[in-house]
DRENKOLVEX-707303 format. One record per atom (N, C-alpha, C, O): residue in three letters; atom name; x, y, z; chain. Coordinates in steps of 0.001 Angstrom, whole numbers, padded with zeros to 6 digits. Example, Ala and Ser with C-alpha at 12.3 -4.5 7.8 and 13.67 -1.06 7.14 Angstrom:
2
   type   atom        xx        yy        zz   mol
    ALA      N    013190   -005690    007800     A
    ALA     CA    012300   -004500    007800     A
    ALA      C    013200   -003300    007800     A
    ALA      O    014236   -003319    008465     A
    SER      N    012850   -002250    007080     A
    SER     CA    013670   -001060    007140     A
    SER      C    012900    000030    007870     A
    SER      O    013409    001138    008039     A
//
This chain:
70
   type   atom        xx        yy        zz   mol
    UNK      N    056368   -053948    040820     A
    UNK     CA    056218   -052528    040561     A
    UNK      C    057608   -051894    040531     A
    UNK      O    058400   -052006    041467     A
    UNK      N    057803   -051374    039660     A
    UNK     CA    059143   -050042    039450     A
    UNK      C    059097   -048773    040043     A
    UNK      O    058164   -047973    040107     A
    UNK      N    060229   -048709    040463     A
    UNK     CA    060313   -047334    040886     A
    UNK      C    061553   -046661    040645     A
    UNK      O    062317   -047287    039911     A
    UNK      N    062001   -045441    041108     A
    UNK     CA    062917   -044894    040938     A
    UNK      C    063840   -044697    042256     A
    UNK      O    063370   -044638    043392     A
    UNK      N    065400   -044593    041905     A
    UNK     CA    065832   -044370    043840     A
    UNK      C    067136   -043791    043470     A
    UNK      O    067822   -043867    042451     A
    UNK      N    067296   -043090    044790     A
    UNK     CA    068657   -042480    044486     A
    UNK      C    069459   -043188    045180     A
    UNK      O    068908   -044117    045771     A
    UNK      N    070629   -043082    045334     A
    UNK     CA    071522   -043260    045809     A
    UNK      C    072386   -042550    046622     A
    UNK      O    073532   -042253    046286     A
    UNK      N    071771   -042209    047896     A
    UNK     CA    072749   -041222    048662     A
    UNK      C    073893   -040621    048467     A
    UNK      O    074225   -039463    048210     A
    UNK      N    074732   -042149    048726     A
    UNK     CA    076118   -041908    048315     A
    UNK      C    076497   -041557    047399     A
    UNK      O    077614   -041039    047382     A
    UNK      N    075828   -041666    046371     A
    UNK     CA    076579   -041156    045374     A
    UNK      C    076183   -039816    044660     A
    UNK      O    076843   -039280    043771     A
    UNK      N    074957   -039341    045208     A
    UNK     CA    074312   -038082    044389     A
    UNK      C    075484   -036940    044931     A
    UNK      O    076166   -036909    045955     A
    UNK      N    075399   -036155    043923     A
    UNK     CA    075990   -034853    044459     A
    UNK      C    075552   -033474    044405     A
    UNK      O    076145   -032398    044333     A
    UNK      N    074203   -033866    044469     A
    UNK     CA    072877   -032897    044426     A
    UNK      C    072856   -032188    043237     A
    UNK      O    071821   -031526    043318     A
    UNK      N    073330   -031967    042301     A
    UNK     CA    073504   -031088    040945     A
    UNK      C    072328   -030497    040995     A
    UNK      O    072233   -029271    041045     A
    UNK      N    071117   -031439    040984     A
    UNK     CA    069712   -030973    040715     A
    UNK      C    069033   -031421    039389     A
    UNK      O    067817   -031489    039212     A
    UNK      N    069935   -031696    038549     A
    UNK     CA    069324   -031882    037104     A
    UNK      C    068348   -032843    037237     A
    UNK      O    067351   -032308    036752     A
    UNK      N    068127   -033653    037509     A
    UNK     CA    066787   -034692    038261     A
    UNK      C    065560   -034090    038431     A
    UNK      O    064491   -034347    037876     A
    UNK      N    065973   -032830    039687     A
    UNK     CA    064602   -032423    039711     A
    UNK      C    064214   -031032    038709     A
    UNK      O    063186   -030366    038589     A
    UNK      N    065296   -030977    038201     A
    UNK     CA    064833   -029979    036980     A
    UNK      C    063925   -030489    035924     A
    UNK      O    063242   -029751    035213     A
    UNK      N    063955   -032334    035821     A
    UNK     CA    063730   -032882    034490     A
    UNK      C    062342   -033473    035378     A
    UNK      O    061316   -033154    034778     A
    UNK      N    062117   -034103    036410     A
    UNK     CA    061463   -034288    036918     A
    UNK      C    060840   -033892    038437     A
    UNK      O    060878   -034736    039332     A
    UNK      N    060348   -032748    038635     A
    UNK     CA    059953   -031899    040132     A
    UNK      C    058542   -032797    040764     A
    UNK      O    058307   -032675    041966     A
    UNK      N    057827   -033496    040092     A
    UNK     CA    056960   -034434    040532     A
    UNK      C    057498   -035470    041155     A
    UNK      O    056869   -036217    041905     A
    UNK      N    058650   -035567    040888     A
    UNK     CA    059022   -037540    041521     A
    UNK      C    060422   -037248    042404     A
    UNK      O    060673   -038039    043313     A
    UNK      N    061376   -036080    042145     A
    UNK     CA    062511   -035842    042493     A
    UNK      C    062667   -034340    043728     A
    UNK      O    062316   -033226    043338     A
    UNK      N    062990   -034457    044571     A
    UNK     CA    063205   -033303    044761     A
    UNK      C    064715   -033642    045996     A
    UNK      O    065212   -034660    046477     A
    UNK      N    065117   -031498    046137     A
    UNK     CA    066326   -031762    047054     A
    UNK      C    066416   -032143    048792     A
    UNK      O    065841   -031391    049580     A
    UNK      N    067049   -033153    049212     A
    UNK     CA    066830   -032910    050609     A
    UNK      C    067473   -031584    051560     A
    UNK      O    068214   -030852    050902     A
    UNK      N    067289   -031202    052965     A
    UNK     CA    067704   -030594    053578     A
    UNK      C    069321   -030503    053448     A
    UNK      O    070085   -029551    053615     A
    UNK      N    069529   -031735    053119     A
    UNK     CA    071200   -031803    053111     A
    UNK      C    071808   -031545    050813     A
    UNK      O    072792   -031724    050094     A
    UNK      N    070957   -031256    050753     A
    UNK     CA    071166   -030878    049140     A
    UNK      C    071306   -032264    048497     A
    UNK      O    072082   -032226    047542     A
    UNK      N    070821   -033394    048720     A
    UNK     CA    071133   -034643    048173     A
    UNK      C    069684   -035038    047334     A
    UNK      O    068674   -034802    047997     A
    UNK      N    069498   -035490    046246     A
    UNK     CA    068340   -035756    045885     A
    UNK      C    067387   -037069    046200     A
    UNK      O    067884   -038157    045909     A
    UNK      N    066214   -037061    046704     A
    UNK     CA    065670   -037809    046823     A
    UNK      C    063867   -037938    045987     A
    UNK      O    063216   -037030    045471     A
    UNK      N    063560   -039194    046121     A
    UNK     CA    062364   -039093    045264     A
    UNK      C    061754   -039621    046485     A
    UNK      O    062030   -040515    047285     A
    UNK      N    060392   -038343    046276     A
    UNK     CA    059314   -038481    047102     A
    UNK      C    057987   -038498    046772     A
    UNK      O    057118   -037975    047469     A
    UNK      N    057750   -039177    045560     A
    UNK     CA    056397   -039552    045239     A
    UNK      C    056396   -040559    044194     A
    UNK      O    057231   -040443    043297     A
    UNK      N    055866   -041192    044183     A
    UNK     CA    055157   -041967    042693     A
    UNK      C    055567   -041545    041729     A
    UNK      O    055997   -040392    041720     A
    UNK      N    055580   -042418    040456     A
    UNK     CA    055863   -041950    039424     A
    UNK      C    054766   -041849    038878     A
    UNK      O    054077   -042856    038718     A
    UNK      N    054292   -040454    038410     A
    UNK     CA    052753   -040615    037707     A
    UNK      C    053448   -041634    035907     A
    UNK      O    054530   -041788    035339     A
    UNK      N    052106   -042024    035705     A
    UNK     CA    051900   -042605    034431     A
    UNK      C    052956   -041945    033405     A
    UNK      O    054008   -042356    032914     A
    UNK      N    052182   -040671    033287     A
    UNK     CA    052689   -039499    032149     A
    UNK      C    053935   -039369    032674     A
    UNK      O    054588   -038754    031831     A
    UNK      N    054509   -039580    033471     A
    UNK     CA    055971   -038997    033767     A
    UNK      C    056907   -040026    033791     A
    UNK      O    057938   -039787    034418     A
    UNK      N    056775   -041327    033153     A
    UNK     CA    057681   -042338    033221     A
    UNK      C    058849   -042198    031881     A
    UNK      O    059853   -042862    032138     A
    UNK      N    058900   -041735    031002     A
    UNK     CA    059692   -041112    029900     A
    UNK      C    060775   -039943    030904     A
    UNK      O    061949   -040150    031209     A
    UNK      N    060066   -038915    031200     A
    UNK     CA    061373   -038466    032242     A
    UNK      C    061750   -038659    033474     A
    UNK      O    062335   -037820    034158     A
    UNK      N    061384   -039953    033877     A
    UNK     CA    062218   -040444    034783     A
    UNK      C    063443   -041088    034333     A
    UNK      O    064581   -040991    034793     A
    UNK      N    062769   -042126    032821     A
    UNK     CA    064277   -042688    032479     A
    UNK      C    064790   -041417    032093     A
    UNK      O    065873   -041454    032677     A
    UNK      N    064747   -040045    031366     A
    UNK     CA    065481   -039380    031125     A
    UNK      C    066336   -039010    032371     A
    UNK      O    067518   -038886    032050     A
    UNK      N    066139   -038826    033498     A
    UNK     CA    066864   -038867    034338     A
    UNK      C    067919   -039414    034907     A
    UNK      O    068895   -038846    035398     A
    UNK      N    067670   -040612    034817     A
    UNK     CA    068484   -041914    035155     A
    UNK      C    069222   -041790    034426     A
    UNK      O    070348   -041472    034810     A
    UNK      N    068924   -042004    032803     A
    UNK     CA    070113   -041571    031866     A
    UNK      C    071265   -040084    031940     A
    UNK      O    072388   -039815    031512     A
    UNK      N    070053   -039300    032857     A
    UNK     CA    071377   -037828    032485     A
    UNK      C    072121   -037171    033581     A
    UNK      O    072813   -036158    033679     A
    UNK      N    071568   -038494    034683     A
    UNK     CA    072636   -038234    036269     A
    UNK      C    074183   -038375    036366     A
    UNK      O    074705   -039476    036544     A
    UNK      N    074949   -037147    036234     A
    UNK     CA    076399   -037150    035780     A
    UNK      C    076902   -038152    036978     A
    UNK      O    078083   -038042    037306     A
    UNK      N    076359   -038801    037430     A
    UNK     CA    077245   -039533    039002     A
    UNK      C    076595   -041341    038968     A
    UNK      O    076975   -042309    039626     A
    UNK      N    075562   -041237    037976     A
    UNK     CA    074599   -042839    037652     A
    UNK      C    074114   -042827    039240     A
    UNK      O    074319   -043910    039788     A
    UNK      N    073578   -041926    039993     A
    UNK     CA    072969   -042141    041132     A
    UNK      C    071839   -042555    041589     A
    UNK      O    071617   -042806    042773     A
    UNK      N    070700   -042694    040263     A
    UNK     CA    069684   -042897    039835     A
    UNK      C    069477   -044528    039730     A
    UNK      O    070499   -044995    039228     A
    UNK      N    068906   -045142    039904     A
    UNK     CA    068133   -045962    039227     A
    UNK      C    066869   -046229    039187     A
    UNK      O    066115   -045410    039712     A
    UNK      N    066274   -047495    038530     A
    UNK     CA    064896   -047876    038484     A
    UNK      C    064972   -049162    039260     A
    UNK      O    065588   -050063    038692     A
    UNK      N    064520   -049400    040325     A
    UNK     CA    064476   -050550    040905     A
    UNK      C    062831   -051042    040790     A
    UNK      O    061792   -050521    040384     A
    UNK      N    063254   -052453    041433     A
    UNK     CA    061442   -053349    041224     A
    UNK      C    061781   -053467    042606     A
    UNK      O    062870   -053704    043130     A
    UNK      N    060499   -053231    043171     A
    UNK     CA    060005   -053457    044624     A
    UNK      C    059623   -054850    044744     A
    UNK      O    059782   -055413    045827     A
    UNK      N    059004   -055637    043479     A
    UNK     CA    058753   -056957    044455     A
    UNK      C    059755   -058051    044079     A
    UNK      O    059557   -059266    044052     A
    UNK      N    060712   -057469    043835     A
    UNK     CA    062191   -058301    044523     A
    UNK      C    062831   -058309    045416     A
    UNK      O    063658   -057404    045303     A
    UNK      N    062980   -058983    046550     A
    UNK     CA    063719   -058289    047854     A
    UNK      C    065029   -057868    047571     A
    UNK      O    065697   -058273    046619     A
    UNK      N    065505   -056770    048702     A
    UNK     CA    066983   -056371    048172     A
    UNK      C    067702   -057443    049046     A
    UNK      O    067302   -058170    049955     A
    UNK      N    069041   -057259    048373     A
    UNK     CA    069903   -058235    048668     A
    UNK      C    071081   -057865    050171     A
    UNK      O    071748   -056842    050326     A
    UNK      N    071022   -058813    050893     A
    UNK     CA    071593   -058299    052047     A
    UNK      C    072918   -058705    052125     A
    UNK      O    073615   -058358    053079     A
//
């Protein structure tokens, strides 16, 4: 399964993420973006738009049933 993830370190909260996507993206307490839901069906087109239009590449699409690498 795919998903989407930010990257702490590297976001710099701009927001454009959750402008393009407010279902899957939103800001944390500390202004950093994080995704907190599923990607619905219908909303998988602007997620990659996202990924593609994060001025910092903070975004990606990862697969969950690969373990991460330690």
């Amino acid at each position: 399964m795919k998903r989407a993830y930010v990257n702490p370190d590297l976001c710099i909260g701009c927001g454009l993420c959750v402008s393009i996507v407010p279902e899957v993206f939103q800001l944390n307490a500390d202004g950093i973006s994080e995704v907190y839901a599923e990607t619905p069906e219908d909303k998988r087109e602007e997620v990659y738009e996202a990924v593609d239009s994060c001025p910092v590449k903070a975004i990606s699409i990862i697969d969950e049933d690969v373990p991460a690498e330690e």
